[in-house]
C-alpha positions as CSV (number, residue, x, y, z in Angstrom):
1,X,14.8,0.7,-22.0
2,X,12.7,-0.2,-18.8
3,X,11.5,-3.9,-18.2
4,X,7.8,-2.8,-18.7
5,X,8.4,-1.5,-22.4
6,X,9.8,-4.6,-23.7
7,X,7.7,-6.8,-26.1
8,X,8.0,-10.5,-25.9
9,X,7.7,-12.9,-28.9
10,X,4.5,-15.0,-29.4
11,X,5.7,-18.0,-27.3
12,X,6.5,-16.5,-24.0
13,X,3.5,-16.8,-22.2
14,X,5.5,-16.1,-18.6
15,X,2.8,-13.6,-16.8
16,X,-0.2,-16.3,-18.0
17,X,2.0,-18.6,-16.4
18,X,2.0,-17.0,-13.2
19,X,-1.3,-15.9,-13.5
20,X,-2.7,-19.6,-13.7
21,X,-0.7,-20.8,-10.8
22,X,-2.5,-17.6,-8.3
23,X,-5.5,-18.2,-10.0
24,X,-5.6,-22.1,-9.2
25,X,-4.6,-20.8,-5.7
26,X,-7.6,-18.7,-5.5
27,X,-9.3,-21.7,-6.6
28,X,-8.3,-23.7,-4.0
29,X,-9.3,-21.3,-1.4
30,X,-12.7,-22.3,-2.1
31,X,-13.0,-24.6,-0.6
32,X,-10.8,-23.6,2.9
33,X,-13.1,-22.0,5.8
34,X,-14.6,-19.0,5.3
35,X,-16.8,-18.8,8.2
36,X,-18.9,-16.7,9.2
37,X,-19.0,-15.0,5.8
38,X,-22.2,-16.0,3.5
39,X,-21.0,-19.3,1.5
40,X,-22.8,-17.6,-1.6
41,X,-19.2,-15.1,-1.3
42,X,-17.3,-18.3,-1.5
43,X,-19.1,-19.9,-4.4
44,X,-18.8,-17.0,-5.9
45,X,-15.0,-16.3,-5.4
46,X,-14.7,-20.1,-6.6
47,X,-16.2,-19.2,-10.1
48,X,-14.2,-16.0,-10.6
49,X,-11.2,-17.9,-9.8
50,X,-12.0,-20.8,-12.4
51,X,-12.6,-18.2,-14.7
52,X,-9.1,-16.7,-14.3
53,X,-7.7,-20.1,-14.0
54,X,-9.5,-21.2,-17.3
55,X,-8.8,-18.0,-19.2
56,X,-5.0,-17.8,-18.2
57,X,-4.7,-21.8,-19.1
58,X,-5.9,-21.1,-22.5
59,X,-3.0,-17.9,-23.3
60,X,-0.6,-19.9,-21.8
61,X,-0.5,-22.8,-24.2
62,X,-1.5,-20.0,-27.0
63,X,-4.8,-22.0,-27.8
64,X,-6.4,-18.9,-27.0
65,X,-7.7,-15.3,-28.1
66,X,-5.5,-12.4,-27.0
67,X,-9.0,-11.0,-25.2
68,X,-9.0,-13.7,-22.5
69,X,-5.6,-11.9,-21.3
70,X,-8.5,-9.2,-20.4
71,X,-10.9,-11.6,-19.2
72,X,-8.5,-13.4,-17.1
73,X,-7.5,-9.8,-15.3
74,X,-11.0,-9.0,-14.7
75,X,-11.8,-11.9,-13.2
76,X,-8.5,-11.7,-11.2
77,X,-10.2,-8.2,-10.0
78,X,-13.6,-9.3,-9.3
79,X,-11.5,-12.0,-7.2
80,X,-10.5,-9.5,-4.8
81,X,-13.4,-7.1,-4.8
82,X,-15.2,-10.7,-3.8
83,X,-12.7,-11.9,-1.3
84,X,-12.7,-8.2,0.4
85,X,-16.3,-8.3,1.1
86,X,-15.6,-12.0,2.6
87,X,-12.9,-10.5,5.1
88,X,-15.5,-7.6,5.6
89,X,-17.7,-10.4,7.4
90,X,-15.1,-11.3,9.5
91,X,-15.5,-11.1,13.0
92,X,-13.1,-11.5,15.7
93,X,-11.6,-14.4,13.6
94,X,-9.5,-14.8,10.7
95,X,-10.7,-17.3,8.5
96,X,-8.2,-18.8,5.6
97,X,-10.2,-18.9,2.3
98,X,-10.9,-14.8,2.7
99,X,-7.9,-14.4,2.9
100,X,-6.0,-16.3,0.5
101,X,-8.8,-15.7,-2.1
102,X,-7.6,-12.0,-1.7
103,X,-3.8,-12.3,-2.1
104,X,-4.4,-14.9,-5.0
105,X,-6.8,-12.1,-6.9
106,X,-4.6,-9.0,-6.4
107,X,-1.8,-11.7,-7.8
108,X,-3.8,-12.8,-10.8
109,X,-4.5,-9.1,-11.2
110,X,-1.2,-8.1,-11.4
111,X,-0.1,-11.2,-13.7
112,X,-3.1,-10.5,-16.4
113,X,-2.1,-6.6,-16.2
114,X,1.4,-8.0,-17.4
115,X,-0.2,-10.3,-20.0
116,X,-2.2,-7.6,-21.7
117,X,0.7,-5.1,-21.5
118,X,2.9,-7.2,-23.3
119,X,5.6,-8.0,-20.4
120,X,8.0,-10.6,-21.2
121,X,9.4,-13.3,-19.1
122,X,12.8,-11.4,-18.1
123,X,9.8,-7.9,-17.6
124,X,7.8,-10.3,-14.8
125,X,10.8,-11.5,-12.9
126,X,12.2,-8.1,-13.0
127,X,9.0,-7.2,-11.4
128,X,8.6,-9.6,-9.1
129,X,12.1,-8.9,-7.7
130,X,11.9,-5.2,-7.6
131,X,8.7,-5.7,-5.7
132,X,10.4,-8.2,-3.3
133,X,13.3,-6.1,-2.7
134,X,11.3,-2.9,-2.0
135,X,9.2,-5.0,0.6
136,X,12.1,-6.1,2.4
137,X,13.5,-2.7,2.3
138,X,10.6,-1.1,3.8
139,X,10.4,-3.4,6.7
140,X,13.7,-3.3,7.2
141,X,13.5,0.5,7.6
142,X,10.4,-0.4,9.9
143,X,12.6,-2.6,12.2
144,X,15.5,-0.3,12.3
145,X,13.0,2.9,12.8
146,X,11.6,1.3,15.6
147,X,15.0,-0.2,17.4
148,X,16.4,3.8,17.2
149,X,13.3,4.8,19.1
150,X,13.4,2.5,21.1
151,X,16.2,3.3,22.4
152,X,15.6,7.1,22.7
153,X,12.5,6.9,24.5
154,X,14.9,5.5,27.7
155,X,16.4,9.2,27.6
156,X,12.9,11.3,27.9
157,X,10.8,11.2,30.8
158,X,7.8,8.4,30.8
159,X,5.4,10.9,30.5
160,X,3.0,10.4,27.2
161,X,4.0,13.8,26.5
162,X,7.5,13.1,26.4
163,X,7.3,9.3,25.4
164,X,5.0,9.6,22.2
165,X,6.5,12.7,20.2
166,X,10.3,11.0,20.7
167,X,9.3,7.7,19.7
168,X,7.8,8.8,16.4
169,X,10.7,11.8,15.6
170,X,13.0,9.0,16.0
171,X,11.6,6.4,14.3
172,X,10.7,8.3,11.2
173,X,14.3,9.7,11.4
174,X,15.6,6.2,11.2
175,X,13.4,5.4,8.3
176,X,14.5,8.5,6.3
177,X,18.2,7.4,7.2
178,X,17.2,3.7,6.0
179,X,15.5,5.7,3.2
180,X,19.1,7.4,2.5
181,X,20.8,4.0,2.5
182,X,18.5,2.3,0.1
183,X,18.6,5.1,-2.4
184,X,22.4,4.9,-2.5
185,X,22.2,1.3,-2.9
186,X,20.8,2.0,-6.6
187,X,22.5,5.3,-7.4
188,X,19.0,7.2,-7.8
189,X,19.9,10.7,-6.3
190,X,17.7,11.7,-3.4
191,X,15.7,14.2,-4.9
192,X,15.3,17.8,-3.1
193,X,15.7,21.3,-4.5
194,X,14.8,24.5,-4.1
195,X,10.8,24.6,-4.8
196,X,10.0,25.5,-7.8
197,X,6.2,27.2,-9.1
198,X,5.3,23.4,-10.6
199,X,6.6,22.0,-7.1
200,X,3.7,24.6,-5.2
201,X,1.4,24.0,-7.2
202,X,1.3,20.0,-7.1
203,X,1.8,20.3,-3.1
204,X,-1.2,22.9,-2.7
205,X,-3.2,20.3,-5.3
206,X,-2.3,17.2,-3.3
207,X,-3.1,18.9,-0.3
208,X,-6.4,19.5,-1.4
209,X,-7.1,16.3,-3.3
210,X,-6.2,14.4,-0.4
211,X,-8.4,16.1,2.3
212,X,-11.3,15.6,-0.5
213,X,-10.4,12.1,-0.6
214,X,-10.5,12.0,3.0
215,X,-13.9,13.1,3.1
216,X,-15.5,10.8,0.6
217,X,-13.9,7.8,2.1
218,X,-15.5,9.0,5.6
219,X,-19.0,9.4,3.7
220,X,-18.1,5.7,2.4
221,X,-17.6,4.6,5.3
222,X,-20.6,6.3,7.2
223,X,-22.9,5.4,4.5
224,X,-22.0,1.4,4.6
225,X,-21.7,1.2,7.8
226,X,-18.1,-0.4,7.3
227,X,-16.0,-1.1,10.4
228,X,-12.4,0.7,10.9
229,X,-9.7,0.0,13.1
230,X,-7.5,2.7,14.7
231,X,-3.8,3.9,15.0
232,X,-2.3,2.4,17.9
233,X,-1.8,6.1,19.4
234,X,-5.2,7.2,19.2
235,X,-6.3,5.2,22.5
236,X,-3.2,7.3,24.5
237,X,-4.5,10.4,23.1
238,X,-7.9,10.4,24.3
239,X,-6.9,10.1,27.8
240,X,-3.7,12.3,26.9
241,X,-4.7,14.6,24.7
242,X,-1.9,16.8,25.5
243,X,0.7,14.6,23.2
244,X,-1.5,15.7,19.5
245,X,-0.2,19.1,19.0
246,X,4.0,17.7,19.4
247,X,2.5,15.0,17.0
248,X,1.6,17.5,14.9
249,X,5.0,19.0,14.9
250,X,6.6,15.9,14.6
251,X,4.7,15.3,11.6
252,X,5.6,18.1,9.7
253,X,9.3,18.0,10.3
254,X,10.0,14.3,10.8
255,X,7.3,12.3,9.7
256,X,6.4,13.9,6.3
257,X,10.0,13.8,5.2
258,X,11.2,10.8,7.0
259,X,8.6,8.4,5.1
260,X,8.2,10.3,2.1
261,X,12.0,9.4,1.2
262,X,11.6,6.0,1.9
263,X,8.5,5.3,0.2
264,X,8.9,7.7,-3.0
265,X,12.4,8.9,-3.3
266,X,13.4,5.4,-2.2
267,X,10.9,2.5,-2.8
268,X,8.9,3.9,-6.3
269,X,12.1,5.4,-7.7
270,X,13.1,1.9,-7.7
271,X,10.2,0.4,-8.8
272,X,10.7,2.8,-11.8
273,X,13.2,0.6,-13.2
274,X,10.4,-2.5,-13.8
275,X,7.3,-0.8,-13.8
276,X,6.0,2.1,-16.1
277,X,5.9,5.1,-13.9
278,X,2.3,5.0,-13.5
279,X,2.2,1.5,-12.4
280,X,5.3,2.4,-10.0
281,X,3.0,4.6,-8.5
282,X,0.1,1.9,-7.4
283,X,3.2,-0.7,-6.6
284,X,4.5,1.6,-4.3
285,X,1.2,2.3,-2.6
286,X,1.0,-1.3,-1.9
287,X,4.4,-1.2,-0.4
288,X,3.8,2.0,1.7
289,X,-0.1,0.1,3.0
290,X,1.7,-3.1,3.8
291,X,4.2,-1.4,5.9
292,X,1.1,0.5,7.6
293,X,-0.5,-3.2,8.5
294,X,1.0,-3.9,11.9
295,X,0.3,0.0,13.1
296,X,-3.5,-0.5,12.6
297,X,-4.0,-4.3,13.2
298,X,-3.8,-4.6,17.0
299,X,-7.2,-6.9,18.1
300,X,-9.2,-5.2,16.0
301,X,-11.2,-7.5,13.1
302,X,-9.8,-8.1,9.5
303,X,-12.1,-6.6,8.2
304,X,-11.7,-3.1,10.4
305,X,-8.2,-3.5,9.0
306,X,-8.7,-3.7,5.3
307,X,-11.1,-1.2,5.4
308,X,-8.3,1.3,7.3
309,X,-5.7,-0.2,5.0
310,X,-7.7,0.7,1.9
311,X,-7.8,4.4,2.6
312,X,-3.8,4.4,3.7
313,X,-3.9,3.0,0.2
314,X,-5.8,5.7,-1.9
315,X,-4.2,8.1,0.6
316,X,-0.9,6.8,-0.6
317,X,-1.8,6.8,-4.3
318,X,-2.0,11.0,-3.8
319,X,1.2,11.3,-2.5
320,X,2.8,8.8,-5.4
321,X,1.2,10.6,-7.6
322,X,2.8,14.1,-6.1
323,X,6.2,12.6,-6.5
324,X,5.6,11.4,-10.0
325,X,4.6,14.8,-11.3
326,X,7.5,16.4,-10.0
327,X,10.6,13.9,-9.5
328,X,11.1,15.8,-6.3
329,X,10.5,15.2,-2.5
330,X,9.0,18.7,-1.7
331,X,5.3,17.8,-2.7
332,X,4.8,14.4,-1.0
333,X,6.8,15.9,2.0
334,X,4.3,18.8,2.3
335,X,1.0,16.6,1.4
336,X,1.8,14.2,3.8
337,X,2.7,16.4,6.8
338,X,-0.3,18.6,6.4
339,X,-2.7,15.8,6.2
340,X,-1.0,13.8,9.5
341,X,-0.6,17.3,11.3
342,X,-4.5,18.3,10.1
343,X,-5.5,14.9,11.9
344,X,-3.7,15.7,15.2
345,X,-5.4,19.0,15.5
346,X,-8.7,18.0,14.8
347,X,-8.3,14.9,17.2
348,X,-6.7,17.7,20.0
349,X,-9.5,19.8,19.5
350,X,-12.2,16.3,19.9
351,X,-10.6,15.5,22.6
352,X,-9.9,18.3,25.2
């Protein structure tokens, strides 16, 4: 029986716990600077944050309704929705109380989702250190990705053409072998087959869910005006456009598979084991976003950066959800390699 099916008795109040330690966190960031955004945001992350504060307070000393388990979540939500649209203001500068109002509202989120689903004490911890270990994991893989390549790149000429393709076959080489490693670590199988007619037709459906996707978060994005930041790469290949159809390659063959079996073979396999497998599924997107972070930071604003980090996010949901319906790597592999390799071409073809 997984950790997330398990019913606690009426005096373990563990995830209203938590949840009213975030929550007072989210309280407190109040009242650090959130210059330049509007201090009605602030006030009004302050008051979603008592809320969840309040409403947790009350479950955990069992003085109150099961309901406010729902309350308290919502408000958790509203928390971040609020908190994003304070980052979104965010200039060249990163104020505090943005900031840490967001984390503290995705936490008290994930603590009143725990409340109302019943997770016990012994659940929560079980999730909270699956969710450690799979971050750890994933930047580990990140660090030893990026040492491989380093080291490659000294063997191929310094051209961009050269350069760019080896440094990203590599690296996602070392983060499928890291992917490997971590897999074994738990004993969950790496999961390829021969392609079967349910395998196709997830990977043709991904494919197109994800490009539609793709074009409602760029009519999103035109139609709000919202700022986005941009891959590290994308600056070389303007002035070297040359290195986009290797990328492309490199995408299908190395990229596609190399994360893929980090991320969903590896990191949401493991996650099954504390999660339901839906839940698994957003967990892991967090995972695979916050691994993204450094790749799309650069000097651009924080709020550029959520904005790019939200649709790695939803991007990554498709691809979670590929793996879920089929326990096998063949449909995130495809999805994800097509969309990257999609990207590259219609950047070539921009800028030649």
């Amino acid at each position: 029986m997984s950790a997330a099916s398990r019913r606690p008795d009426v005096t373990d109040r563990y995830a209203q716990t938590v949840g009213f330690v975030v929550g007072g966190v989210g309280l407190a960031s109040a009242f650090l600077d959130w210059t330049p955004a509007p201090s009605l945001v602030a006030q009004v992350a302050g008051g979603l944050a008592a809320a969840a504060t309040l409403a947790f307070a009350a479950r955990r000393h069992g003085s109150g309704p099961g309901w406010l388990d729902y309350v308290a979540t919502a408000a958790g939500g509203a928390l971040a929705l609020a908190a994003a649209a304070g980052v979104l203001a965010l200039g060249g500068r990163l104020a505090a109380g943005p900031m840490v109002a967001l984390f503290a509202g995705l936490g008290a989120f994930a603590a009143g989702a725990a409340a109302v689903a019943g997770v016990d004490r012994d659940g929560v911890r079980d999730r909270e250190r699956a969710t450690l270990g799979a971050t750890v994991v994933s930047a580990a893989a990140l660090v030893f990705g990026g040492l491989l390549a380093a080291a490659a790149i000294g063997f191929v000429p310094a051209e961009p053409v050269f350069q760019w393709p080896t440094n990203t076959a590599v690296a996602s080489a070392g983060i499928g072998l890291a992917g490997v490693a971590f897999v074994r670590s738990f004993d969950g199988g790496i999961d390829v087959s021969v392609p079967g007619r349910r395998d196709l037709v997830v990977a043709g459906a991904g494919v197109a869910a994800i490009f539609a996707l793709h074009l409602a978060l760029n009519l999103v994005v035109t139609t709000f005006s919202l700022p986005q930041s941009t891959h590290g790469l994308v600056e070389t290949a303007r002035d070297n456009p040359e290195i986009l159809p290797p990328l492309a390659v490199v995408s299908l063959l190395f990229v596609g598979p190399g994360e893929e079996l980090l991320a969903r073979n590896g990191v949401q396999k493991f996650l099954y084991g504390a999660y339901s497998r839906w839940s698994a599924v957003v967990v892991a997107s967090f995972v695979f976003t916050a691994s993204h972070v450094l790749a799309y930071a650069g000097a651009a604003a924080p709020g550029a950066v959520l904005v790019t980090l939200a649709r790695v996010f939803v991007v990554s949901l498709v691809l979670g959800v590929a793996y879920e319906r089929t326990d096998d790597l063949f449909a995130p592999v495809v999805v994800h390699g097509v969309y990257d390799a999609v990207q590259f071409g219609v950047a070539y073809l921009q800028f030649s």
